[in-house]
C-alpha positions as a Markdown table, in Angstrom:
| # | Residue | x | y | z |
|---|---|---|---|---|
| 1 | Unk | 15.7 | 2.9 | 20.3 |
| 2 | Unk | 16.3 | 5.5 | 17.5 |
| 3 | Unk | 15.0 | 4.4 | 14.5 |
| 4 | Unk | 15.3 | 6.0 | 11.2 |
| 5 | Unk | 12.0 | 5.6 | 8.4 |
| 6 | Unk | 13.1 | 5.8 | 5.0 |
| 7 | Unk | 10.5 | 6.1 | 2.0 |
| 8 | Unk | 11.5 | 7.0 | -1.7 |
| 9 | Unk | 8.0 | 8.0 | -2.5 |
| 10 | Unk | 5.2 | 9.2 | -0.8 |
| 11 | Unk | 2.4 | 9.1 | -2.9 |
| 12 | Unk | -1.0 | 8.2 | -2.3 |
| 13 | Unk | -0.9 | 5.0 | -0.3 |
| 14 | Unk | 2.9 | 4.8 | 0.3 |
| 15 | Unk | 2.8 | 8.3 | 2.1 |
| 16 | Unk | -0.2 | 7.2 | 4.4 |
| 17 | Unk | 1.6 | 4.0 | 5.4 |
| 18 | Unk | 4.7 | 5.7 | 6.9 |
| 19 | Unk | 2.9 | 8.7 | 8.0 |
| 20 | Unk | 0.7 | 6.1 | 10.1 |
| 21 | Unk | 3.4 | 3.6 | 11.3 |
| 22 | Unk | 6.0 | 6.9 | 12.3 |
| 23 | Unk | 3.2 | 8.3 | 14.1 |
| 24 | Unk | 2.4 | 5.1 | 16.3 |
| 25 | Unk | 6.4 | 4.5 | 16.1 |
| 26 | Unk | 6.9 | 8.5 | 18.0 |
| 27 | Unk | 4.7 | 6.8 | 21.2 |
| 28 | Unk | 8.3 | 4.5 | 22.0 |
| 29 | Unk | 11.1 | 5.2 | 20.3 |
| 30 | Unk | 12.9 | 8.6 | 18.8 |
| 31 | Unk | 11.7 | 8.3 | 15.0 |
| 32 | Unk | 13.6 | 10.3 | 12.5 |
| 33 | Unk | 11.8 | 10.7 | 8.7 |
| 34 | Unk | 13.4 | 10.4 | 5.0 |
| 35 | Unk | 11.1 | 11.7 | 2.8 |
| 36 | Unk | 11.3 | 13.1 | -0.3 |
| 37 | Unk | 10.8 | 17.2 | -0.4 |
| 38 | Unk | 7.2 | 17.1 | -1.2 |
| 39 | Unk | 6.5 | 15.3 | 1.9 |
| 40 | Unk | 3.8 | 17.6 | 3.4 |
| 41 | Unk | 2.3 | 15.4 | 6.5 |
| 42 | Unk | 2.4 | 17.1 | 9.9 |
| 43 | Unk | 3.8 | 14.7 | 12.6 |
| 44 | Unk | 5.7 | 14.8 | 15.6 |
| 45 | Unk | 9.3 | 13.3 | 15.2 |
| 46 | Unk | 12.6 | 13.7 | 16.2 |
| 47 | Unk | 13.6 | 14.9 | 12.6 |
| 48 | Unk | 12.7 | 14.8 | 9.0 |
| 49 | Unk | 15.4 | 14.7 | 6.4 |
| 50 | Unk | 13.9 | 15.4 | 2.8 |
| 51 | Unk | 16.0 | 15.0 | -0.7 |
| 52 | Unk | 14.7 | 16.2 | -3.8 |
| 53 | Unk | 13.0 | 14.9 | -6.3 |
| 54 | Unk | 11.5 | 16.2 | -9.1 |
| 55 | Unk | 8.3 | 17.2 | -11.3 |
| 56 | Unk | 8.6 | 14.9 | -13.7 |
| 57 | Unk | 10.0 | 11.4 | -13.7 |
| 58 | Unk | 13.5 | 12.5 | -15.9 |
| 59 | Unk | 14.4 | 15.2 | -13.3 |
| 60 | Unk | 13.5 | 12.3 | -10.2 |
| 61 | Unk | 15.6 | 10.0 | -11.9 |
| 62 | Unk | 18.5 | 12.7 | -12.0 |
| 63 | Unk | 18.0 | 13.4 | -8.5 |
| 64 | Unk | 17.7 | 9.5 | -7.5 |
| 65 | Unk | 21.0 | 9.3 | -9.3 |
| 66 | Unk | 22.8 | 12.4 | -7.9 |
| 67 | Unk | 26.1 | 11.2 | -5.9 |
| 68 | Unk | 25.9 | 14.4 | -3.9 |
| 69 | Unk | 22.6 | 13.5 | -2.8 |
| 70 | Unk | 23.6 | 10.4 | -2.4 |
| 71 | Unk | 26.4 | 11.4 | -0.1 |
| 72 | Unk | 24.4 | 13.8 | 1.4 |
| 73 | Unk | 21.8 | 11.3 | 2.4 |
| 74 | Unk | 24.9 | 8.4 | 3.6 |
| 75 | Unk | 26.1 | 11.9 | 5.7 |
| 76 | Unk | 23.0 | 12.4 | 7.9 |
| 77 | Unk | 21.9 | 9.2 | 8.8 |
| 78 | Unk | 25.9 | 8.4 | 10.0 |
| 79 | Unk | 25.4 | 12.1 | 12.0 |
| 80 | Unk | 22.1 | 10.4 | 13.6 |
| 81 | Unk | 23.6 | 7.2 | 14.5 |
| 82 | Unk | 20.5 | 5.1 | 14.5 |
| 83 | Unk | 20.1 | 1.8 | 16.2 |
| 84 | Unk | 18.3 | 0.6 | 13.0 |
| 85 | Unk | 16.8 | 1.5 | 9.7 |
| 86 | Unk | 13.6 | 0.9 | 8.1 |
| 87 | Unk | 13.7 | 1.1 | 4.2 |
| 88 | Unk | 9.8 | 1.4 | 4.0 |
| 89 | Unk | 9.5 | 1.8 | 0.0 |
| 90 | Unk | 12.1 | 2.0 | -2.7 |
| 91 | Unk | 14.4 | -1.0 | -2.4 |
| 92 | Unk | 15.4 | -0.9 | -5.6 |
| 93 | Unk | 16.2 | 2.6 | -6.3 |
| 94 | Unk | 19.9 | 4.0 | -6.9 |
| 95 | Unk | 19.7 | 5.7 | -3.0 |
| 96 | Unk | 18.8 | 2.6 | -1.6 |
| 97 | Unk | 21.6 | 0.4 | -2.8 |
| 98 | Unk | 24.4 | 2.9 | -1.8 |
| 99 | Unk | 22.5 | 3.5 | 1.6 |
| 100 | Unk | 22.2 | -0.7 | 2.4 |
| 101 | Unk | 26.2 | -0.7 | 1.5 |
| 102 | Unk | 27.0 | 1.8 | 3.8 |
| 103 | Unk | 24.9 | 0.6 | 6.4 |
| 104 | Unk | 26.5 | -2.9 | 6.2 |
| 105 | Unk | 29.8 | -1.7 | 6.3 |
| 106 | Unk | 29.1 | 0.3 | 9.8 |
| 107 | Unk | 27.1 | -2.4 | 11.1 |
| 108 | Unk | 23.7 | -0.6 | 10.9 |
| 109 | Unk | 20.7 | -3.0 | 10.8 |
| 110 | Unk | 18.6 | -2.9 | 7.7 |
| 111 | Unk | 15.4 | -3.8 | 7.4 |
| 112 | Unk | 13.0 | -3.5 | 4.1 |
| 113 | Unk | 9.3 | -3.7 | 3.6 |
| 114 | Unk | 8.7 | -5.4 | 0.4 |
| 115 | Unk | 4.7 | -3.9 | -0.5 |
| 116 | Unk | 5.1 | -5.7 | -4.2 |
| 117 | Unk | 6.8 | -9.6 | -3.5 |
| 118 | Unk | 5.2 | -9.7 | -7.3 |
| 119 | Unk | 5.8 | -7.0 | -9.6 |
| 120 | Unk | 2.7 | -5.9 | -11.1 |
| 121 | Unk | 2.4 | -6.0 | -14.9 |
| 122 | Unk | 2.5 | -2.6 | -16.9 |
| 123 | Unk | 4.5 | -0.5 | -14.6 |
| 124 | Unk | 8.2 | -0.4 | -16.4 |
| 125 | Unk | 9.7 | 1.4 | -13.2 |
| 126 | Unk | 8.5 | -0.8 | -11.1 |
| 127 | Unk | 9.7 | -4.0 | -12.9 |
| 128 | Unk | 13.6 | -1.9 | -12.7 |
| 129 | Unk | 12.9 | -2.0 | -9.0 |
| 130 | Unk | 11.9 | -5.5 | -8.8 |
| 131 | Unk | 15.7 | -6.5 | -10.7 |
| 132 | Unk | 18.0 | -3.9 | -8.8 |
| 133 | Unk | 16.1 | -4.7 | -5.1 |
| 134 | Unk | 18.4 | -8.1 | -5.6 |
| 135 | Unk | 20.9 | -6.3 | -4.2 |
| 136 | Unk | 19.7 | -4.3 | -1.1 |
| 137 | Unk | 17.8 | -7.6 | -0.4 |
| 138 | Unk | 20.7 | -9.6 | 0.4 |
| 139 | Unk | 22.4 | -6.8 | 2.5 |
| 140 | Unk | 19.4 | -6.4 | 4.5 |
| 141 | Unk | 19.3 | -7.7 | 7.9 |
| 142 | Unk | 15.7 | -8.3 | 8.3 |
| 143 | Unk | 12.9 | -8.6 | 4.9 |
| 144 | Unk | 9.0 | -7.5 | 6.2 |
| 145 | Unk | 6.4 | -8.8 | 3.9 |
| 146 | Unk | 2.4 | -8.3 | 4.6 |
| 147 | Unk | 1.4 | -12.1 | 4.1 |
| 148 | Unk | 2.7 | -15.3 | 4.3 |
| 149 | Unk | 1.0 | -16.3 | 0.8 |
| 150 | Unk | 4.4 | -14.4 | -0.6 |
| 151 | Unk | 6.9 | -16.4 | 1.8 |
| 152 | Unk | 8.3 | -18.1 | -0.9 |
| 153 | Unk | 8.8 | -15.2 | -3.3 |
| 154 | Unk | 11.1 | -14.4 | -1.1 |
| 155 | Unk | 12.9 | -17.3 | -0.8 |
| 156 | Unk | 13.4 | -17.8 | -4.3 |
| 157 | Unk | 15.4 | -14.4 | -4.0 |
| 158 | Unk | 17.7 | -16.1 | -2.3 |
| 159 | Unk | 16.6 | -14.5 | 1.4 |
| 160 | Unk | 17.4 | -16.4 | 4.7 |
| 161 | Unk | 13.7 | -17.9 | 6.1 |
| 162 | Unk | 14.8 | -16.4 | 9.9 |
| 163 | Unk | 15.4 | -13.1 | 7.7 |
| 164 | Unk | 11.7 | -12.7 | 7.2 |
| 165 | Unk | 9.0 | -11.0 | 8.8 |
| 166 | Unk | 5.5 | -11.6 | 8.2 |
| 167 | Unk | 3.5 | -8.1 | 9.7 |
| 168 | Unk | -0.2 | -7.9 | 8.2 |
| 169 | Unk | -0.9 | -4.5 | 6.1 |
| 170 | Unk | -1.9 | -2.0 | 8.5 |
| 171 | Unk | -5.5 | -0.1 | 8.3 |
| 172 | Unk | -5.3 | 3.3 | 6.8 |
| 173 | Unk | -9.2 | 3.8 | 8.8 |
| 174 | Unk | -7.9 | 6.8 | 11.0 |
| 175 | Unk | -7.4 | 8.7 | 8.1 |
| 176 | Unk | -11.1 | 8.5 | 7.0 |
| 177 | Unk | -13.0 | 7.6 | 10.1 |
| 178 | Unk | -13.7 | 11.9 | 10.9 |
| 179 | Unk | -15.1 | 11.9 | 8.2 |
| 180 | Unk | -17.7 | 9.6 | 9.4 |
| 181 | Unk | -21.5 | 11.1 | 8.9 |
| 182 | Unk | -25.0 | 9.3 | 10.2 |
| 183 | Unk | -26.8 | 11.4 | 7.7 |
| 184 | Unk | -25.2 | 9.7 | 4.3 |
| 185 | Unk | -27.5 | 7.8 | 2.7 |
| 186 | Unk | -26.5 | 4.4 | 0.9 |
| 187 | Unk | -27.8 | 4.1 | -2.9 |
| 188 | Unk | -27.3 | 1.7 | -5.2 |
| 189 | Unk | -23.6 | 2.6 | -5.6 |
| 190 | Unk | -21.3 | -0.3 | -6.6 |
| 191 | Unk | -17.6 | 1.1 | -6.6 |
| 192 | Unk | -14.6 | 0.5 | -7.8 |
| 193 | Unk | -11.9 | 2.3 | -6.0 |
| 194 | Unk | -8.1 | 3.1 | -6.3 |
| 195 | Unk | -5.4 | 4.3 | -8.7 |
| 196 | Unk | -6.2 | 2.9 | -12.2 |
| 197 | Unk | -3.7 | 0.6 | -13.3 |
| 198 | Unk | -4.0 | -2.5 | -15.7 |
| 199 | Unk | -3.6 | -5.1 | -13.4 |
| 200 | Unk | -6.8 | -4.0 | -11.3 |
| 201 | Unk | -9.1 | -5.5 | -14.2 |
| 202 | Unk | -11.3 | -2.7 | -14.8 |
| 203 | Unk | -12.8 | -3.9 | -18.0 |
| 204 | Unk | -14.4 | -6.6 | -15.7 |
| 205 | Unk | -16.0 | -4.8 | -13.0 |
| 206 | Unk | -17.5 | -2.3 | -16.3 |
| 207 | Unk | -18.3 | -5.9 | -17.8 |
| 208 | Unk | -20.2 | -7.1 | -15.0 |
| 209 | Unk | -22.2 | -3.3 | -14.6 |
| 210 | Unk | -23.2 | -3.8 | -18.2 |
| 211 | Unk | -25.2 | -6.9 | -17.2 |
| 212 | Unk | -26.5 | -6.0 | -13.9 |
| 213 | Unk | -29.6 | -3.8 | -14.1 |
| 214 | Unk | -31.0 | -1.3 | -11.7 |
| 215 | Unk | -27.1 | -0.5 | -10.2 |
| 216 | Unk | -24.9 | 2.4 | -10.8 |
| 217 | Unk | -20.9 | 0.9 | -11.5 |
| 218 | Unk | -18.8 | 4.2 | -10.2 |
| 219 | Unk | -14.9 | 4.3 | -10.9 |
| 220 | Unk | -13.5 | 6.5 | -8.6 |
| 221 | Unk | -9.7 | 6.9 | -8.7 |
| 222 | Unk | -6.8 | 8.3 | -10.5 |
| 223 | Unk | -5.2 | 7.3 | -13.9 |
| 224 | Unk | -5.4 | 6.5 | -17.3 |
| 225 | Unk | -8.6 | 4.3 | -18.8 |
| 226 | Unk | -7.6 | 2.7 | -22.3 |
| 227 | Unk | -9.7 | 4.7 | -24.7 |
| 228 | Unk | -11.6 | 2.0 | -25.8 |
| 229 | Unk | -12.9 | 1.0 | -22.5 |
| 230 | Unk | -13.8 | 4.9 | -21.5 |
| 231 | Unk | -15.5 | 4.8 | -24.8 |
| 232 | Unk | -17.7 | 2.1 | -23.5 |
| 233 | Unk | -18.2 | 3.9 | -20.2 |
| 234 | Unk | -19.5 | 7.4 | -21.8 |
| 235 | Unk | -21.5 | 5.1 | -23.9 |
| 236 | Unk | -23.8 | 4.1 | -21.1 |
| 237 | Unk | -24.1 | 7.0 | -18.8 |
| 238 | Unk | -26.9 | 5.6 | -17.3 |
| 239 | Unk | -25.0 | 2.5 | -15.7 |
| 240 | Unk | -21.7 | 4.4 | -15.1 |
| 241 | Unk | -20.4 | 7.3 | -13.1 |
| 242 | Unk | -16.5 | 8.1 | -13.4 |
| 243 | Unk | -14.1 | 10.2 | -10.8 |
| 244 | Unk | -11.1 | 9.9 | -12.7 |
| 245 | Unk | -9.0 | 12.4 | -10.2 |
| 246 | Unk | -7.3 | 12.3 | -7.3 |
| 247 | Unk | -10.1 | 12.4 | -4.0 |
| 248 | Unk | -9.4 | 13.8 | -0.6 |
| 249 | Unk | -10.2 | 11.8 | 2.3 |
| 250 | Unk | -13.5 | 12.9 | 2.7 |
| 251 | Unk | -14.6 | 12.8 | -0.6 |
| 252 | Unk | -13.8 | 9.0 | -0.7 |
| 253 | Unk | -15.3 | 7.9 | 3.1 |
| 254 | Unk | -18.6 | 10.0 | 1.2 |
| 255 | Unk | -18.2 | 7.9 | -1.8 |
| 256 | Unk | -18.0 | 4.3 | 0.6 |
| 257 | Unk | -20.9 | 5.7 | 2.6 |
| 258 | Unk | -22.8 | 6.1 | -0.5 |
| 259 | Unk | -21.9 | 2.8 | -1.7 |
| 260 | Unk | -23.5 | -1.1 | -0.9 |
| 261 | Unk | -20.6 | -2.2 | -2.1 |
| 262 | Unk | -16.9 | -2.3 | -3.3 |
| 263 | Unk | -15.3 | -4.7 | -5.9 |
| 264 | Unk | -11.4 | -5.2 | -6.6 |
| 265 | Unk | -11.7 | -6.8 | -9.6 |
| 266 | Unk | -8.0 | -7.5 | -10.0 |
| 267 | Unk | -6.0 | -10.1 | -12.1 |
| 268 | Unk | -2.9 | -9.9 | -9.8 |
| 269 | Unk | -2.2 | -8.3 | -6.5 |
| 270 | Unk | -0.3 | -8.5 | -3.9 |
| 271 | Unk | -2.2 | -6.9 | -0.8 |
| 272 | Unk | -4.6 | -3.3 | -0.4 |
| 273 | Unk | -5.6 | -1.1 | 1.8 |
| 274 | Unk | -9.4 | -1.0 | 0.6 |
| 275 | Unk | -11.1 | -3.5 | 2.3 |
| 276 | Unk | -10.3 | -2.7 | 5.4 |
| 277 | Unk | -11.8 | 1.1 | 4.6 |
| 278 | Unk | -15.0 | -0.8 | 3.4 |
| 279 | Unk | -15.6 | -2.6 | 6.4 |
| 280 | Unk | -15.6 | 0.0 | 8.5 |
| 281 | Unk | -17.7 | 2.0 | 6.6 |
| 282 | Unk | -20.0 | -1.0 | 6.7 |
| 283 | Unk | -19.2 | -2.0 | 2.5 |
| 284 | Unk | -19.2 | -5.4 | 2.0 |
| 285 | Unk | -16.3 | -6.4 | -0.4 |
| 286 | Unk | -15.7 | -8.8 | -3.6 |
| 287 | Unk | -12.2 | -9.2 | -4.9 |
| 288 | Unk | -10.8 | -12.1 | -6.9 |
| 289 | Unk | -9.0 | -15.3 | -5.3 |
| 290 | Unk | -5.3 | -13.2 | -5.8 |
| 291 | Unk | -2.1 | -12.1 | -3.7 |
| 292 | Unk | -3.5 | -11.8 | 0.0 |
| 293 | Unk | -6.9 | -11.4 | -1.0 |
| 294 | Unk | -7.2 | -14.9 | -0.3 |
| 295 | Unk | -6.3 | -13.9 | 3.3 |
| 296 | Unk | -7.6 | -10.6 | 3.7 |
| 297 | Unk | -11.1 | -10.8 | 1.9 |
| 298 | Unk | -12.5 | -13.4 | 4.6 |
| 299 | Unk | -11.1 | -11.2 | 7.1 |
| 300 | Unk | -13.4 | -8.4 | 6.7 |
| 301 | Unk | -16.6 | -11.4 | 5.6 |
| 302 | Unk | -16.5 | -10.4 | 2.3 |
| 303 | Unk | -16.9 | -12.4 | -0.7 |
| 304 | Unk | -14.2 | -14.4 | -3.0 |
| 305 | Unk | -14.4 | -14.7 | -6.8 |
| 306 | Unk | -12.6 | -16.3 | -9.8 |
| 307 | Unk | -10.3 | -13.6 | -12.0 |
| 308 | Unk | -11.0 | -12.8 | -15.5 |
| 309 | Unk | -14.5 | -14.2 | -14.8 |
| 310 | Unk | -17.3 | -11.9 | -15.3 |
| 311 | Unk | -20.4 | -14.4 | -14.2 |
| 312 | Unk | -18.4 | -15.4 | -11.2 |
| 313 | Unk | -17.6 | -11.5 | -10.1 |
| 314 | Unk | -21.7 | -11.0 | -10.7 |
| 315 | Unk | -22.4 | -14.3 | -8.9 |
| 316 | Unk | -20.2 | -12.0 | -5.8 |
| 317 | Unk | -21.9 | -8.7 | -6.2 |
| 318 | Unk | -25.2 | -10.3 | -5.3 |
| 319 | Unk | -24.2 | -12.5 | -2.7 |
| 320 | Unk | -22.1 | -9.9 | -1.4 |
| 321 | Unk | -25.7 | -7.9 | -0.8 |
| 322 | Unk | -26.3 | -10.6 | 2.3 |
| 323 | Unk | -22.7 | -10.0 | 3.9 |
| 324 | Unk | -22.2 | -8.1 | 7.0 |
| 325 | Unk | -19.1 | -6.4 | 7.0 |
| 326 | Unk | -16.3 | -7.1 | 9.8 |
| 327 | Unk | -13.5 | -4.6 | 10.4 |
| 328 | Unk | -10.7 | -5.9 | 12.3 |
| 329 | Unk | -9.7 | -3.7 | 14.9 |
| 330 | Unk | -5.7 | -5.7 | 15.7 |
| 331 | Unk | -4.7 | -3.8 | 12.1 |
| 332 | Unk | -4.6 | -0.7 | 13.2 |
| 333 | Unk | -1.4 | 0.6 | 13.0 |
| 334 | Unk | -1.6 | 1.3 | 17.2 |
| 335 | Unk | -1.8 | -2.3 | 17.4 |
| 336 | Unk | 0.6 | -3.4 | 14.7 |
| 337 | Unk | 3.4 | -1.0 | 16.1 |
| 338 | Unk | 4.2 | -3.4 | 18.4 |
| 339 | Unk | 5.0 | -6.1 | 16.0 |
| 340 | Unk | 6.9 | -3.8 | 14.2 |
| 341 | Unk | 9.3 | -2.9 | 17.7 |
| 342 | Unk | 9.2 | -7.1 | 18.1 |
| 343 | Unk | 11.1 | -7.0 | 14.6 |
| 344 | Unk | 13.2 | -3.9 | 15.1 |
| 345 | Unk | 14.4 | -5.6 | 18.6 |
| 346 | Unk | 15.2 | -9.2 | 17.0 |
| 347 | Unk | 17.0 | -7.4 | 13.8 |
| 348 | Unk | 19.5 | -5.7 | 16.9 |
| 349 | Unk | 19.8 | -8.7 | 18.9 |
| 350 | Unk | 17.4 | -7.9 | 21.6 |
| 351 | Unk | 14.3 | -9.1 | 23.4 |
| 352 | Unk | 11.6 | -6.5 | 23.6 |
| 353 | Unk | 10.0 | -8.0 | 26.6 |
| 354 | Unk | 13.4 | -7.5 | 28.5 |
């Protein structure tokens, strides 16, 4: 098949996803990349098409908006002629609702991850995304979500059930596992990692570190920390360490080595890419009952709590302590790509086994 991967963004996560699936993708089919220009991943594909963007979010949105680029964009995937396309992030944005119109008129199948089925609080671009995705939704021929727990969010958009795909969120382990070293030594390292954003309930996991003694409560991740609550943090250097930058791979497999274990503290979610790096760096995990945690967190043994409930997330951390850590070897994405081809196949009409 030739198949063409289309992301918006590539930042952080979103940009290891694609760079992960297209690389498992190039071992069947001829994969062709659109990436935005500051796409900088080396990987073996047919082609990459890149559009600009910007370095700041007015000049994106200019870009995002530019009919030429637009047109431009509409141009090359009609000169490639693909047997499908995969809109992998960015349903919502001005491209991608001109791109799902074009590719319905020429008969194209479209198929859309959807990473957030619920828009997360505090993110005003995001929430745009999750109004004007109505329409590439409905044009799409097939809708991939990463859990059934979100089955009927979709629904209630007014997508088909036999128009949805249900592929777990694959591990992002590959990227970290080099950096694997016998001589690390665990201390008594509890961790909070990932982009800081409001919904990921911070002020609990520094909550809970202000009543556990004997622990150090690390925040490692980009983003901003409301003032009071870093206040708080530099108050009580002795409980807390803070990262608050963007790591490299190896910095952050050093920081789960380091670590007895990792806590996702959120009040919403939808699903994450952490504890699946935990368990195989042997991390036992503690997230709230939220999104696909419900799913995901007994997946890897690790230990369920209560949101917004800072005895309960304690109650975790220390039973967390007696959990051995499971990683799951069927997410990898050189497992998953063959769900993915089962779904390209049935959004073109044909069997993969034949």
């Amino acid at each position: 098949m030739r198949i063409v991967l289309i992301s918006f963004s590539t930042r952080g996560a979103i940009g290891d996803y694609l760079y992960l699936l297209a690389k498992e993708l190039t071992n069947y089919d001829e994969t062709f990349l659109v990436v935005p220009d500051y796409f900088d991943k080396e990987i073996k594909v047919k082609e990459i098409i890149k559009f600009k963007t910007g370095k700041n979010k007015f000049i994106s949105l200019l870009n995002f908006t530019n009919p030429f680029q637009i047109a431009k964009l509409i141009i090359n995937i009609k000169r490639i002629n693909p047997n499908l396309v995969h809109l992998i992030f960015g349903e919502g944005y001005p491209p991608a609702i001109f791109l799902s119109l074009f590719l319905r008129f020429y008969k194209i199948p479209l198929i859309i991850t959807i990473h957030d089925p619920e828009i997360h609080p505090g993110n005003f671009i995001e929430a745009i995304n999750g109004i004007l995705r109505i329409i590439t939704l409905k044009l799409a021929n097939g809708i991939h979500i990463h859990s059934g727990v979100f089955l009927n969010k979709i629904l209630n958009l007014g997508v088909e059930r036999n128009k949805v795909f249900i592929i777990p969120h694959g591990s992002f382990v590959p990227l970290f596992a080099p950096y694997k070293r016998e001589k690390i030594k665990k201390e008594k390292i509890i961790l909070f990692f990932g982009r800081i954003e409001k919904y990921k309930g911070l002020e609990y996991f520094v909550q809970a570190g202000l009543k556990m003694e004997g622990f150090k409560f690390l925040i490692a991740g980009p983003g901003r920390i409301p003032k009071e609550l870093l206040k708080l943090i530099k108050q009580h250097p002795e409980k807390f360490g803070l990262i608050n930058k963007f790591l490299s791979y190896e910095e952050i497999a050093e920081l789960f080595q380091k670590s007895i274990v990792c806590v996702l503290p959120y009040i919403q979610a939808t699903q994450s890419s952490i504890p699946l790096i935990a368990a195989y760096f042997g991390v036992p995990v503690v997230a709230t009952k939220v999104g696909a945690f419900v799913e995901e967190i007994p997946l890897v043994n690790g230990v369920l709590v209560e949101p917004k409930n800072i005895d309960d997330l304690i109650r975790g951390i220390y039973e967390a302590f007696k959990k051995k850590p499971f990683y799951p070897q069927e997410r990898d994405f050189r497992n998953l790509v063959i769900e993915f081809r089962k779904m390209y196949f049935k959004a073109v009409g044909k069997d993969l086994n034949n």
